[in-house]
N, C-alpha and C positions, 0 to 999 in steps of 0.2 A: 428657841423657847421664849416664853413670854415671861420677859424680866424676871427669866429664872423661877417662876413661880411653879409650886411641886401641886398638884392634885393625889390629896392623902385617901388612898383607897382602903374601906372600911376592914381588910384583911391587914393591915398595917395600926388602923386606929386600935383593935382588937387586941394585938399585941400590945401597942401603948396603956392601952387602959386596965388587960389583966398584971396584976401581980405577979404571977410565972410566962408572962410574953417574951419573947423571944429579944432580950434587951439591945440587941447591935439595930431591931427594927424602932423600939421603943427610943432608943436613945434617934435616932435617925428622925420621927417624928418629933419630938421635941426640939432638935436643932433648925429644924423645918418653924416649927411656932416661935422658937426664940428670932429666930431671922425674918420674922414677919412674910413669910415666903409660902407658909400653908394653906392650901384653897380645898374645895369642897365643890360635889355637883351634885345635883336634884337625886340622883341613881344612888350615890353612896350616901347621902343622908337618909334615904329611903331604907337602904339595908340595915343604918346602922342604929333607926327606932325601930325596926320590925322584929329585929334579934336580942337587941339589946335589955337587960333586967333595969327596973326602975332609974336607980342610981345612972346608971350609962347613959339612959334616956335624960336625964337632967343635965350631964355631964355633956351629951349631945348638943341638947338643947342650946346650952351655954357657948358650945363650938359656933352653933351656927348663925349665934348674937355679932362673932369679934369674929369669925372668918370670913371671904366672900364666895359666894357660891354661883359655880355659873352654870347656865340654864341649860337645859337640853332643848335646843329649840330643833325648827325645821333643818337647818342646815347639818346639826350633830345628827340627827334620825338619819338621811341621805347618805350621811359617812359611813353610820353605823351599818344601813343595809349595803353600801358595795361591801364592804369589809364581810359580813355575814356571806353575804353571793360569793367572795371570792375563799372563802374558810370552805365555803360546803363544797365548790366545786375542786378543792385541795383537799377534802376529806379530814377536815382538821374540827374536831368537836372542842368549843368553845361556849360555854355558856351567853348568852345575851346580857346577861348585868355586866361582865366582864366585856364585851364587844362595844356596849352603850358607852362603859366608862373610858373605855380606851378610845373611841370615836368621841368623845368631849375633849380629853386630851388632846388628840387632832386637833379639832375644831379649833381650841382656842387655843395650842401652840406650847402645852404644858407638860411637865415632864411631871412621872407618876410614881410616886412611892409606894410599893407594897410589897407582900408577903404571900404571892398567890402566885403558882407557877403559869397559867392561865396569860399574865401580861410579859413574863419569859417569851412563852410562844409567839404571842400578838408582835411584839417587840422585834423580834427574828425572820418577818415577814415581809417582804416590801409589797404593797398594796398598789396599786392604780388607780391614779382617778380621787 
């Protein structure tokens, strides 16, 4: 892992930020920000303006001032499609926001906190290549 650093998937921030979220995850993101450990990628700030009601969208905003955020570049897309190629020909349906962020993960060597059974799967996997 890379110096221990979590990439907080917006199925995880969701819980943090409702009032009835699911507190073992809530609490688990915050231990994440208090330890200077929380990061962010282009795919889950993406989700979490597009869903998000004003206030969150500020509250995002402010995430993505004090967090660092890492890119999806050419090399995460590459991850992302063998992982996609090798999901389909396992017959394992997978969303793409979920495959991009778990292929960033990869990429730069992070481990991922969420609330999505989606990265259970991915996680259970061993991949090639």
């Amino acid at each position: 892992m890379n110096g221990n650093l979590t990439l907080v998937d917006s199925s995880a921030w969701i819980e943090y930020f409702r009032s009835s979220g699911d507190p073992k995850i809530a609490d688990a993101v915050d231990v994440c920000i208090v330890a200077s450990s929380a990061v962010l990628c282009e795919m889950v700030l993406l989700e979490l303006k597009r869903g998000g009601n004003e206030k969150q969208v500020k509250m995002v905003n402010g995430l993505q001032k004090s967090l660092n955020c890492y890119r999806i570049d050419s090399e995460t897309w590459d991850i992302a499609y063998n992982i996609a190629s090798q999901l389909r020909k396992k017959g394992i349906p997978v969303p793409n926001t979920d495959i991009l962020i778990f292929a960033c993960a990869r990429r730069y060597r992070l481990s991922i906190l969420h609330h999505d059974r989606h990265f259970d799967v991915l996680a259970g996997i061993s991949f090639s290549g």
